[in-house]
N, CA, C and O of each residue as an XYZ file, in Angstrom:
408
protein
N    -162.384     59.480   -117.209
C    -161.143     59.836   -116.533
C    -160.832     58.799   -115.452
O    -161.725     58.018   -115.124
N    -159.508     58.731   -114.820
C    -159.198     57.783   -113.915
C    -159.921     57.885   -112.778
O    -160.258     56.880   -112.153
N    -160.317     59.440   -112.293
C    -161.221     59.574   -111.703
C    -162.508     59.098   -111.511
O    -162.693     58.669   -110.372
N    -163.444     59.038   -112.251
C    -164.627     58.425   -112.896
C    -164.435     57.030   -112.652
O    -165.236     56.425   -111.939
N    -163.313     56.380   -113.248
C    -163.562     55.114   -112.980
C    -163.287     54.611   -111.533
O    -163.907     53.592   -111.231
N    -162.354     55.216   -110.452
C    -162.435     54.927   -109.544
C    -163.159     55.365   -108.494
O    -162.941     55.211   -107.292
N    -164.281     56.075   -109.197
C    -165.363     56.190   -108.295
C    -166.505     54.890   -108.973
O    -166.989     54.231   -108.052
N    -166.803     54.613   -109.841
C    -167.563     53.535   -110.107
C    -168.265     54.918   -111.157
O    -169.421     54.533   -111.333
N    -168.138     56.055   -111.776
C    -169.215     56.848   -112.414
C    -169.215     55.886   -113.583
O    -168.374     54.998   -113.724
N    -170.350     56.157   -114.517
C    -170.111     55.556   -115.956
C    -171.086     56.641   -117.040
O    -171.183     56.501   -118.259
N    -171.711     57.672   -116.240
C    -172.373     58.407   -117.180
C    -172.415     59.780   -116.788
O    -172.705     60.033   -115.619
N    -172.118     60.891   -117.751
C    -172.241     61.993   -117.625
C    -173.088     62.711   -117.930
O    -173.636     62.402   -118.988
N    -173.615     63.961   -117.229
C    -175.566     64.157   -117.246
C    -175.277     65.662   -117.833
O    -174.301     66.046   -117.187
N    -175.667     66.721   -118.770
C    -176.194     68.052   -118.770
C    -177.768     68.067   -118.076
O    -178.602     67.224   -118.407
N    -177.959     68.778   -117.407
C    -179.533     68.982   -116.556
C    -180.615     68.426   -117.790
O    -181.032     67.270   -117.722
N    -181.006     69.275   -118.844
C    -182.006     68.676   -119.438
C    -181.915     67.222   -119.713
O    -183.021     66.691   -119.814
N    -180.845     66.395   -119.868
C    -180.504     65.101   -120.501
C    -181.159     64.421   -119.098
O    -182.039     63.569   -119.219
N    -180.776     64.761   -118.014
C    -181.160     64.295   -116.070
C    -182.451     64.261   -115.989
O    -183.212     63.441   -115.476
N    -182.645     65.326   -116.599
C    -184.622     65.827   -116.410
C    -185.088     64.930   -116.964
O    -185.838     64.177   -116.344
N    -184.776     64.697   -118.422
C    -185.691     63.612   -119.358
C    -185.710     62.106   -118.518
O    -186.673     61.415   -118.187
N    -184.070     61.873   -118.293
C    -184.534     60.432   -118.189
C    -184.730     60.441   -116.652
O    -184.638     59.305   -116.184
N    -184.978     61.420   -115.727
C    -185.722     60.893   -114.265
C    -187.444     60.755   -114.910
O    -188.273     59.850   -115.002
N    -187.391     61.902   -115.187
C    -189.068     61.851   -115.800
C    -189.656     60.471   -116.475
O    -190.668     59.861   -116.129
N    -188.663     60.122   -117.625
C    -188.991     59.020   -118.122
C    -189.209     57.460   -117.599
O    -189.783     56.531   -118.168
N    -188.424     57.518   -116.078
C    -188.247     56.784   -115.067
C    -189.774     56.802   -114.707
O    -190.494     55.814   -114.565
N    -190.028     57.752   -114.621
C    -191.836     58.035   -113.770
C    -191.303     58.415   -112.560
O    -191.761     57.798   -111.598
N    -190.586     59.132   -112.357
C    -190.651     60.370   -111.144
C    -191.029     61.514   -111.390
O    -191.161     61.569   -112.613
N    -191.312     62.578   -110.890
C    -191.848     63.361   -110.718
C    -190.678     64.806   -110.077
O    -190.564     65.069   -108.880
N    -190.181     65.309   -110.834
C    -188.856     66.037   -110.756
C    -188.950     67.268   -109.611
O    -189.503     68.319   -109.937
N    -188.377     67.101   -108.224
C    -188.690     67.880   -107.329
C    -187.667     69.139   -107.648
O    -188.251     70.179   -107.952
N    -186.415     69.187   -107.626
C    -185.635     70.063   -107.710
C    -184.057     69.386   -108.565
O    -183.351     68.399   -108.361
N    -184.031     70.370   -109.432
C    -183.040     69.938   -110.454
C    -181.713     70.904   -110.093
O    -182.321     71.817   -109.536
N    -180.373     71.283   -110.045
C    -179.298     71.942   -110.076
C    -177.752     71.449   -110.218
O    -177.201     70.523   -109.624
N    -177.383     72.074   -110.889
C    -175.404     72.066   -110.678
C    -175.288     72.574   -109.368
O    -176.175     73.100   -108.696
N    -174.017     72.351   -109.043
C    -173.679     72.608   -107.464
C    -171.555     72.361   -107.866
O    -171.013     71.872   -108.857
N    -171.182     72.726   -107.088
C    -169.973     72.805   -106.845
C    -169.517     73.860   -108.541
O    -168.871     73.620   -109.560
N    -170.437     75.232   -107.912
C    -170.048     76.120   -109.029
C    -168.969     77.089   -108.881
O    -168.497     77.711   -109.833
N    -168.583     77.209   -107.654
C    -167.671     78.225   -107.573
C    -166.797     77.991   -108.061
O    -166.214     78.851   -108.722
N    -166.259     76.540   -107.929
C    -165.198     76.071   -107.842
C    -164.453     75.987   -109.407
O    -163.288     75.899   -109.795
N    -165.613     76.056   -109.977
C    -166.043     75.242   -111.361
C    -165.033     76.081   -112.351
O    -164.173     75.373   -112.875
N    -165.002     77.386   -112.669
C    -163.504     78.043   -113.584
C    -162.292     77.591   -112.871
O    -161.515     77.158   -113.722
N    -161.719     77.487   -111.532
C    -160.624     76.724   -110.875
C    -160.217     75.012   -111.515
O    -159.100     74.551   -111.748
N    -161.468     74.403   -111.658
C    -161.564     73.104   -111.977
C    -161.471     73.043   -113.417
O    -160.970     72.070   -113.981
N    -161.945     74.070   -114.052
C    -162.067     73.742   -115.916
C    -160.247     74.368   -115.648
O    -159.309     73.674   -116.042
N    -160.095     75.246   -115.194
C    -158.662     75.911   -116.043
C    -157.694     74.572   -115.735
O    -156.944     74.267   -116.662
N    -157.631     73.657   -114.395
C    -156.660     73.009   -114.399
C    -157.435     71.372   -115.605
O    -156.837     70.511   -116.251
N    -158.207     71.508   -115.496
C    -158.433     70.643   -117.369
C    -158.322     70.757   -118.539
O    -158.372     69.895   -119.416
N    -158.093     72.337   -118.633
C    -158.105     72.526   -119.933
C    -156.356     72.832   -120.050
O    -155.992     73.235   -121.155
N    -155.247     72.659   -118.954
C    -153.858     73.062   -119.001
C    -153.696     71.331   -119.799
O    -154.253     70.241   -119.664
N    -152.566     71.925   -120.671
C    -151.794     70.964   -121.327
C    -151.739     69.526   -120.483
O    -151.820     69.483   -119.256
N    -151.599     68.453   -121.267
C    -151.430     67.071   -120.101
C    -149.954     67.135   -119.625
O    -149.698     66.479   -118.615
N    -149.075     67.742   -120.134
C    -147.593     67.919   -119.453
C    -147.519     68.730   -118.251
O    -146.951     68.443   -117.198
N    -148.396     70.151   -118.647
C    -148.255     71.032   -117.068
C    -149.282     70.390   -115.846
O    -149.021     70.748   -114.697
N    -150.323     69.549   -116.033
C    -151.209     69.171   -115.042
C    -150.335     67.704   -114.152
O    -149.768     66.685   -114.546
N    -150.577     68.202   -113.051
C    -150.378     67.232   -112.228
C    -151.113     65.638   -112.250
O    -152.245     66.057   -112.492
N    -151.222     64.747   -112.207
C    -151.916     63.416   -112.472
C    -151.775     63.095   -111.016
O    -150.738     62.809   -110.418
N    -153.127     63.200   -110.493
C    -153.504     62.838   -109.385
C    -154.092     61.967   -108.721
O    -154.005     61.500   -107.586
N    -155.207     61.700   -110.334
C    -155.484     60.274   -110.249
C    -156.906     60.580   -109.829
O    -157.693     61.116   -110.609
N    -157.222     60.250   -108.631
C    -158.662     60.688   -107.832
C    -158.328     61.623   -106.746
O    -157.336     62.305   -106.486
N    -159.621     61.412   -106.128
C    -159.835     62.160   -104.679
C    -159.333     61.535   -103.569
O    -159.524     62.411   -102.725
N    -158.820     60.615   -102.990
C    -159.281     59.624   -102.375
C    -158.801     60.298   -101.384
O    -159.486     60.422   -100.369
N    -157.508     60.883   -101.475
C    -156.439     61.696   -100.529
C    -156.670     62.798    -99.946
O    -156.690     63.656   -100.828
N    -156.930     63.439    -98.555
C    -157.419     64.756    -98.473
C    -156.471     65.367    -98.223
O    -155.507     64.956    -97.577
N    -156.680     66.987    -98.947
C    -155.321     67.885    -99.128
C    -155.089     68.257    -97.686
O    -155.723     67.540    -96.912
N    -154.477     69.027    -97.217
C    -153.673     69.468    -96.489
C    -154.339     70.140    -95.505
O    -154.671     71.197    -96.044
N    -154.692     70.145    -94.483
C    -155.958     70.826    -93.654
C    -156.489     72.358    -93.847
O    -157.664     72.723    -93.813
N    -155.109     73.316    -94.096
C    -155.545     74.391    -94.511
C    -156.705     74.332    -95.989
O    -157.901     74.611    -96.068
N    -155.796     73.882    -96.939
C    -156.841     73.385    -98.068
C    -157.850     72.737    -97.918
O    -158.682     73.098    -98.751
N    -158.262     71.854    -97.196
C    -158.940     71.463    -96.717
C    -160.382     72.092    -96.119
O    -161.516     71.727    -96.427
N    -160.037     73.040    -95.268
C    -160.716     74.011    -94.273
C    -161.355     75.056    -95.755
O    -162.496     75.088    -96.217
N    -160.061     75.844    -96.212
C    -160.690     76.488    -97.399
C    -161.746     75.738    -98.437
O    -162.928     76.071    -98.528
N    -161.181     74.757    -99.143
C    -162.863     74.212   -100.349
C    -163.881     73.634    -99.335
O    -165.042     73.459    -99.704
N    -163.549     73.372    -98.251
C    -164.882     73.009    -97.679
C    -165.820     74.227    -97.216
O    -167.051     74.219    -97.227
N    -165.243     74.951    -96.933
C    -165.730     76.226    -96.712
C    -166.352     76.775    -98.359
O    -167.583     76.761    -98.347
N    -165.931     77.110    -99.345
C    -166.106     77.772   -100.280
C    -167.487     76.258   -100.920
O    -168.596     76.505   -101.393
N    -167.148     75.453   -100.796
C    -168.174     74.075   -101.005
C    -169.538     74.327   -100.796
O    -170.453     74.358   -101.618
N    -169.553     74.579    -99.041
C    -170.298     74.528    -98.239
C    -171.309     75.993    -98.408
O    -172.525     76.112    -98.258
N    -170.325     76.955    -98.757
C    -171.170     78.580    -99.238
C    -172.330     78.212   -100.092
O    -173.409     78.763    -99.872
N    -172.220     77.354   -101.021
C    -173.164     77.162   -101.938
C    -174.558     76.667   -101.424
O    -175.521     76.790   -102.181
N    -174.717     76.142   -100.246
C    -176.081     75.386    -99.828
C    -176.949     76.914    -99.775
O    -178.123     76.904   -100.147
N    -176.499     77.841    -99.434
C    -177.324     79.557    -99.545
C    -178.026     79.773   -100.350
O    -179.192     80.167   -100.307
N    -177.129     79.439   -101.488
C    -177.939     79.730   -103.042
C    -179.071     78.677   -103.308
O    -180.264     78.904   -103.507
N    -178.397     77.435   -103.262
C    -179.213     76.190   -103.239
C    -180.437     76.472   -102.935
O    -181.433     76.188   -103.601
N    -180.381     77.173   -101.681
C    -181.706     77.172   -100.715
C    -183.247     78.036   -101.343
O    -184.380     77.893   -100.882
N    -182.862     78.863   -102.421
C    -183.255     79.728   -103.105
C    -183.688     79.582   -104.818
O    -184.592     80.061   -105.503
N    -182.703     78.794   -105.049
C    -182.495     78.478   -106.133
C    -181.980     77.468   -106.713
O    -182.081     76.320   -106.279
N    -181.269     77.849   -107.934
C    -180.336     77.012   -108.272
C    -178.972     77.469   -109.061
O    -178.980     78.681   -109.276
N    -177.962     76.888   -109.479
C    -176.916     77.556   -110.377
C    -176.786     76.999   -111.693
O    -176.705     75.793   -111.925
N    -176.762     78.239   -112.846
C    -176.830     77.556   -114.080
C    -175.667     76.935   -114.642
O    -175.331     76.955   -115.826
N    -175.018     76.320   -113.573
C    -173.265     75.583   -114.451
C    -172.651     75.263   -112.957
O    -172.659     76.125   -112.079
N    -172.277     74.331   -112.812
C    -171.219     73.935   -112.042
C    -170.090     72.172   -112.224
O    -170.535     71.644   -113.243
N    -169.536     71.727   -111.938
C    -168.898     70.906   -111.842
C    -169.753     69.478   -111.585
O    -169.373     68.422   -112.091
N    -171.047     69.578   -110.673
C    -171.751     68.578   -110.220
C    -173.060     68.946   -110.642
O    -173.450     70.080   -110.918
N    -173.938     67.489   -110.673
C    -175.396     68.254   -110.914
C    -175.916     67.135   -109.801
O    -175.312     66.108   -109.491
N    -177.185     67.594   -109.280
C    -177.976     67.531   -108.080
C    -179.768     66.896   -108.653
O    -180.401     67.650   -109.392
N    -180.153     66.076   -108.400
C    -181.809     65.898   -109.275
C    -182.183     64.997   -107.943
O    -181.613     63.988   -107.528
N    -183.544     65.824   -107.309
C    -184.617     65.366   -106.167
C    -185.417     64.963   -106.888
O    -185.640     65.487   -107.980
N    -186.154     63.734   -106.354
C    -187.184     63.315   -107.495
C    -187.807     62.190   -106.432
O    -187.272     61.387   -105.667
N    -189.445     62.574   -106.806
C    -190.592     61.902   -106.236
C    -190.633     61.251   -106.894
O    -189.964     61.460   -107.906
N    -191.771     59.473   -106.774
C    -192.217     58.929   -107.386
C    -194.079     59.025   -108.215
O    -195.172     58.949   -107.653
N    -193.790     59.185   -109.473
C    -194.821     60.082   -109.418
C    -196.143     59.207   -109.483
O    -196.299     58.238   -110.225
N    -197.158     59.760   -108.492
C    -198.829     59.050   -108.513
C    -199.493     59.218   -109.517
O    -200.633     58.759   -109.587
């Protein structure tokens, strides 16, 4: 996506695919998770709307409007709770801590 490329991404991870190749790296896999899950049915429905009804926004680069703003950072930020405990089985982002392993 235009997105992707103007962040510099070039590869997209499902957790087990992350797991294999940190492991295969020779780290030692501290904590694996998706993260930015709440958000994540908000984010699929405006991807999966027709390319005529979606807005083309392009990237992030722009920050919305302070109220909006205040709100996803807030609803963002809820998630470090769960994090702290666990993990979430699906979200928008994935997260991989990783030792080097002895």
């Amino acid at each position: 996506s235009r997105h992707d490329e103007a962040f510099g991404h070039k590869r997209r991870y499902r957790r087990p695919a992350l797991e294999r190749v940190v492991r295969a790296a020779g780290y030692s896999l501290c904590f694996c998770s998706y993260f930015n899950s709440l958000l994540l049915p908000v984010i699929a429905a405006c991807r999966l709307l027709p390319r005529g009804l979606r807005a083309d926004h392009g990237t992030d680069f722009e920050v919305p409007t302070a109220g909006v703003n205040w709100l996803l950072h807030q609803v963002f930020a809820s998630e470090r709770h769960v994090l702290a405990r666990g993990s979430f089985p699906a979200g928008v982002s994935l997260l991989a801590v990783a030792e080097r392993a002895l």
